[in-house]
C-alpha positions, 0 to 999 in steps of 0.5 A: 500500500502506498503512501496515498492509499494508506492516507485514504484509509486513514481518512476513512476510518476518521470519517467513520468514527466523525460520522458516529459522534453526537452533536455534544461528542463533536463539539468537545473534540473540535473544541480540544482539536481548536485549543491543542492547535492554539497550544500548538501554534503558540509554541511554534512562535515561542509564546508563553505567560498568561495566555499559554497557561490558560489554553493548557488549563482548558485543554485539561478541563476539556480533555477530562470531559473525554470518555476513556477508551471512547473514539473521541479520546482516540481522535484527540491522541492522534491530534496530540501525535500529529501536532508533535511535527510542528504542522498545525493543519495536520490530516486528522484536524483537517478531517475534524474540521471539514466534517462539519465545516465547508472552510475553517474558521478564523479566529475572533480577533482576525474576524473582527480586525481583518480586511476581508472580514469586519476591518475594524482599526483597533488601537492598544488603548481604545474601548474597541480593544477592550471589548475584543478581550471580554468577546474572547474570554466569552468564547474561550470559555463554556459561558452562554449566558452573558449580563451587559450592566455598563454605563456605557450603551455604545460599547454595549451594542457594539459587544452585542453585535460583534458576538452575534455577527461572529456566531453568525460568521461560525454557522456560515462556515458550516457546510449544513447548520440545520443538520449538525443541529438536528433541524430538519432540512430548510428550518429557520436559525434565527438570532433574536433581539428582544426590546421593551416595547417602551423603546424603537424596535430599531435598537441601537444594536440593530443599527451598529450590527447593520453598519457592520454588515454593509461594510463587511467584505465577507457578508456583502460578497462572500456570504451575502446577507441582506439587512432590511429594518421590516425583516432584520439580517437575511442570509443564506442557510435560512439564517435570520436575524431580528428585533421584536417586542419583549414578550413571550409570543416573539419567541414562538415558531422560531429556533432560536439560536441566541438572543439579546435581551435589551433593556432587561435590568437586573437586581441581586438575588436575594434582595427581594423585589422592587417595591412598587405595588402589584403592578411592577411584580407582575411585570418582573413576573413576566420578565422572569417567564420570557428568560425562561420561554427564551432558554426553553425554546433554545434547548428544545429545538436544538439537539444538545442534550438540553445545551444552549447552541448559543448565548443569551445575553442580557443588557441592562440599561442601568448600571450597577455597583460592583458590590451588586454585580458580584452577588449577581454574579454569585447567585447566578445558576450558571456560568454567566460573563459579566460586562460592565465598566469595569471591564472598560477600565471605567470607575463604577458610579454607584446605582440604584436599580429601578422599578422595572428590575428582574430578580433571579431565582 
């Protein structure tokens, strides 16, 4: 057998074993594959600190995941094996990848700051520069849940906006998201932006997404996408984005794979609920079921075993005290990213929550 069969039988046998994995075993071995590549890669150039010892403690948490014995332990050998070469695009990460994947995705930073993506200029010290390390650490960490509570609503929709582009950007690279999902053929991912009815549907997040958009070399050439302020951002794959009115009947009939949540204040558990009468408790009520409407809707129609595929992010219009936001974030019942003004490298002013606050339970 010579040296191009032998590669095929390889890559059939990868294949097979790619072909038996579940949605949940997939995403842990590409995730191990994407992080052993960064680890491998790093090394190459003769990187260390920080950024080395957080990839490696990722690649344990995540190796440990693994199931010993199981084919995806094998595949994550092989990977190890191969990257001892000092070749970063080796023939089983190459197979792990165009398993699902028409084209292999570029990271969050030369997605957001290359010419044939957003090109947007990022210098050392700007706010942009710190938003692209909160985005970072939100995708290099199992978090779906993230709470934006700064003052500042412009680095807010710009957060917002350059995470459901990208995650946008991730399913345009796929070579069939409905499937890799469990979705029937043709059904809707849709990325959903709620808003209090008190405000334009037309939030500020729309607008910064859409200039985005219509700047972008890759969604005006590459993966087309169309934005319109009656139908949101339509792209190909049945890929759809828009805003409607905060309330439980904006979710229905639609597979949501992320929502923004704008305008949806918070206030530490155990604090009890504002006072306000009958009135404000049934509207944190309601507040309370449309969270939960939107998280139920995410994990049933998706088949991850009860996973968000996305994000839920909630942007509070108010900010908050560092004091409260570390109880929320405390008392919060899962891994939840918190951006606030701090994250900015801005003095926190204190803040009462107002009427319309959500409690957690």
């Amino acid at each position: 057998m010579n040296k191009d069969e032998s590669r095929t039988s390889v890559d059939r046998e990868i294949d097979q074993i790619l072909a038996k994995l579940t949605p949940i075993e997939y995403d842990r071995i590409l995730t191990c594959t994407k992080l052993l590549c960064d680890r491998a890669d790093l090394g190459n150039a003769g990187g260390e600190g920080a950024r080395s010892q957080a990839i490696e403690a990722r690649i344990q948490e995540m190796r440990a995941d693994l199931q010993q014995g199981s084919s995806s332990e094998w595949l994550y050998d092989r990977v190890c094996q191969e990257l001892r070469t000092g070749e970063i695009m080796t023939q089983t990460v190459k197979r792990i990848w165009e398993h699902r994947y028409e084209r292999v995705p570029v990271s969050l930073k030369e997605f957001i700051t290359s010419g044939s993506y957003l090109n947007l200029r990022i210098a050392p010290d700007d706010v942009d520069a710190k938003i692209l390390a909160a985005l970072e650490v939100l995708f290099g960490h199992r978090i779906t849940d993230v709470i934006l509570a700064g003052a500042n609503l412009t680095a807010k929709s710009t957060f917002g906006a350059l995470a459901l582009l990208y995650e946008i950007y991730l399913l345009s690279c796929m070579r069939d998201p409905a499937k890799t999902y469990g979705l029937m053929r043709g059904s809707n991912i849709t990325f959903l932006v709620l808003v209090s009815r008190q405000r334009n549907i037309e939030c500020d997040l729309v607008s910064v997404l859409s200039h985005l958009v219509s700047s972008s070399k890759y969604f005006t050439k590459i993966f087309p996408c169309k934005y319109s302020a009656r139908s949101g951002l339509t792209c190909r794959h049945n890929i759809h984005l828009y805003s409607a009115a905060s309330r439980q009947q904006s979710v229905l009939g639609v597979g949501v794979f992320s929502a923004f949540l704008e305008g949806f204040d918070l206030f530490p558990a155990g604090e009890g609920p504002p006072v306000g009468g009958a009135r404000t408790r049934r509207r944190i009520k309601k507040r309370e079921q449309l969270l939960q409407a939107v998280r139920m809707r995410m994990t049933s129609r998706f088949n991850l075993a009860g996973k968000l595929p996305g994000h839920i992010y909630l942007s509070c219009l108010s900010p908050y005290p560092k004091e409260e936001l570390a109880s929320l974030r405390d008392s919060w019942p899962r891994p939840v990213h918190v951006f606030d003004d701090a994250a900015l490298g801005i003095d926190d002013t204190a803040a009462e929550s107002d009427d319309s606050a959500l409690k957690i339970e």
